[in-house]
N, C-alpha and C positions, 0 to 999 in steps of 0.2 A: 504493500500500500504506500503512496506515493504520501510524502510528507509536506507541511503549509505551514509556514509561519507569518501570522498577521501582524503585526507592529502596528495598533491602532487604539490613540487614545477616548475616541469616541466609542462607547459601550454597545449603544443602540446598533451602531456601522458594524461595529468586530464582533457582535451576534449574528447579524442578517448573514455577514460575511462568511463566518463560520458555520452559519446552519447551512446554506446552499453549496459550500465548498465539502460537506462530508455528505451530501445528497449526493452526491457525484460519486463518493466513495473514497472521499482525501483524508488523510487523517489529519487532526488540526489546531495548534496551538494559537494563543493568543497570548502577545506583550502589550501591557497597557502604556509601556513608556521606550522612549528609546535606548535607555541603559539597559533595562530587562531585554529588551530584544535582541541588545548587542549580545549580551552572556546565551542569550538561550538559541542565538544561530550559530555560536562557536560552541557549544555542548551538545545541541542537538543534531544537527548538520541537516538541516530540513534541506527537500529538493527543489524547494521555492519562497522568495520573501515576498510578501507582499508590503509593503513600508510605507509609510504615511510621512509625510516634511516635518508639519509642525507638530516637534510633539514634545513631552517633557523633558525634562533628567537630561534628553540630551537630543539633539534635533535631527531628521532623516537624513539630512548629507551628512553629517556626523557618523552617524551610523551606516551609509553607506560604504564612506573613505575606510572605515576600521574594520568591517568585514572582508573589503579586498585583500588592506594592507593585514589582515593574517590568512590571506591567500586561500580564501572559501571563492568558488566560482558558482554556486549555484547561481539561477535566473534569478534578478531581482525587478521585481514591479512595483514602483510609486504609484501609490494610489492617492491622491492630493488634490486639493482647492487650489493653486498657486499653479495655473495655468501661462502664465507669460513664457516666451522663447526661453529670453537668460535664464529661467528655473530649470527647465527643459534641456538645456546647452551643457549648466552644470549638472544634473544629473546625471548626463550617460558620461559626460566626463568624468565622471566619478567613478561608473561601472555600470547601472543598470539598463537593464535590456528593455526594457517599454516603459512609459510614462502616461499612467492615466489619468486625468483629470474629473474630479466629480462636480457636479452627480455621473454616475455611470450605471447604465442598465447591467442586470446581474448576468445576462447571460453572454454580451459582448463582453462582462469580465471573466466568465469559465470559458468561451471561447480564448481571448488571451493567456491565460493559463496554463490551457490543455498545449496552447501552440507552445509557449514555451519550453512546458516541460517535453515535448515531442522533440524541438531542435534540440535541448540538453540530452537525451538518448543518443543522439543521433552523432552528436557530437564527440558524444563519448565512444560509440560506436568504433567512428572513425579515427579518435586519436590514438590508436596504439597499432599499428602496421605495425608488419615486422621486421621493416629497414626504415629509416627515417629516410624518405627523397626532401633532399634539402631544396626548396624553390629562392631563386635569386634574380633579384632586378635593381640596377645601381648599383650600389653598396649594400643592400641589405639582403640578409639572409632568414627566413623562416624555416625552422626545422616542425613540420605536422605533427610528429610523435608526438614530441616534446612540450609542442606549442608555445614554443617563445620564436622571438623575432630579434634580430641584432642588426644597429646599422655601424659600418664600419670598426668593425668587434665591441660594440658598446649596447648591452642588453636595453631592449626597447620595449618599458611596460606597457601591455595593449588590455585592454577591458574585454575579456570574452566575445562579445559580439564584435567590437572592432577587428580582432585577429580572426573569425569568421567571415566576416567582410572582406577584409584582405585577403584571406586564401578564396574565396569565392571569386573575385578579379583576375588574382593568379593564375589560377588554374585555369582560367579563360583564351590566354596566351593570346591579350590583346583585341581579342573580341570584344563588340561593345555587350556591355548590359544595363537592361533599362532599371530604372528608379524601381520598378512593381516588380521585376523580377527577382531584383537584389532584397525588398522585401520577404517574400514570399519564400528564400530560399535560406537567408540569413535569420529572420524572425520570424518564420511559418505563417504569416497571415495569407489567408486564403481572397483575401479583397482589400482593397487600395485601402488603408489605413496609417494616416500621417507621414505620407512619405518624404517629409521633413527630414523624419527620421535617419533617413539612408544621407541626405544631405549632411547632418549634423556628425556624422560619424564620418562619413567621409573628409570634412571639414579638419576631424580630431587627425584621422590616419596622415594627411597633411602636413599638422604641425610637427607632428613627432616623427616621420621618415622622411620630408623632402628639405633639402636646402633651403630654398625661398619657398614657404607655403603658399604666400598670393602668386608665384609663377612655377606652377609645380610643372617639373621634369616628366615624373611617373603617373601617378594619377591623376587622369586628365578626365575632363568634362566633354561629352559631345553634343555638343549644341541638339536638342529638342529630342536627345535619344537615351543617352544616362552617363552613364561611367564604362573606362577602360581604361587595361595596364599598361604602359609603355616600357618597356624594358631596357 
């Protein structure tokens, strides 16, 4: 049985949430505060967070940054009022994999969910080959087993979905892909869903492997089509 951690200081919300998330068949914790939630996704190792911004003790990008930085990759989903870009921007740069804004109907969020946890299988699936083929473009090297990224021997922290992102281009060997595809294949959504999203990650992979980010070399944009690698 697949595990849920709610990080929700609203009671009435982390009931609704929790009742409809174990109708599915989830099993499912709730933190009232963001302290509690930090100790109880490093003790428990749920296969999903769902996280809330504003919350007590200690606040959701807080609790985002401190999950990483002790190196838990489960999905994380903000679930939040604080709908602006810049909220949005730093959130995945922080690490999490979608960002939902409320109010949200229940079943667009077990649909989100289910997608997440489906690309984490899949992910996992796929990260243990039984040779690492290291992929290279410029200076930088990604090794798949391993799933780190290095540009010019200097390890390059990528956020789960962003290093998904990247090997998704990669492996394209310069083929374009569109915005919905990179979607759909990166975050499992089955229909055009804030594809901001692919933008804003793309934005991150940028700063942190290309020389000049406003005149990138490798990831390039294709006018009214999406994204491809340049090698």
């Amino acid at each position: 049985m697949e595990r849920i951690l709610i990080v929700e200081d609203n009671p009435d919300l982390a009931y609704g949430l929790k009742t409809g998330l174990e109708i599915e068949g989830y099993e499912v914790e709730v933190a009232p505060d963001g302290a509690i939630g930090l100790n109880r996704a490093r003790e428990w190792h749920p296969d999903l967070i769902i996280l809330d911004l504003m919350l007590p003790e200690m606040d959701g990008y807080r609790v985002l940054r401190m999950v990483r930085e002790s190196g838990l990759e489960m999905p994380v989903l903000i679930l939040t009022a604080r709908g602006e870009e810049a909220d949005k921007v730093l959130g995945f740069r922080l690490g999490a994999d979608d960002y939902v804004t409320k109010p949200c109907g229940v079943l667009e969020l077990l649909a989100r969910v289910g997608a997440l946890l489906r690309r984490a299988k899949q992910a996992q699936r796929h990260s243990a080959p039984s040779a690492d083929v290291v992929e290279r473009f410029g200076d930088v090297e990604i090794h798949p087993a391993a799933r780190t990224v290095t540009r010019a021997n200097q390890v390059v922290a990528l956020s789960p979905k962003e290093f998904d992102l990247l090997l998704a281009l990669v492996r394209r060997r310069g083929a374009v892909a569109s915005r919905l595809e990179l979607l759909k294949e990166v975050w499992g959504h089955r229909v055009e869903v804030m594809t901001r999203t692919v933008d804003i990650h793309i934005a991150e992979l940028r700063r942190k492997l290309e020389g000049d980010p406003s005149n990138p070399r490798h990831i390039l944009t294709v006018w009214k089509a999406g994204y491809r690698l340049e090698p």
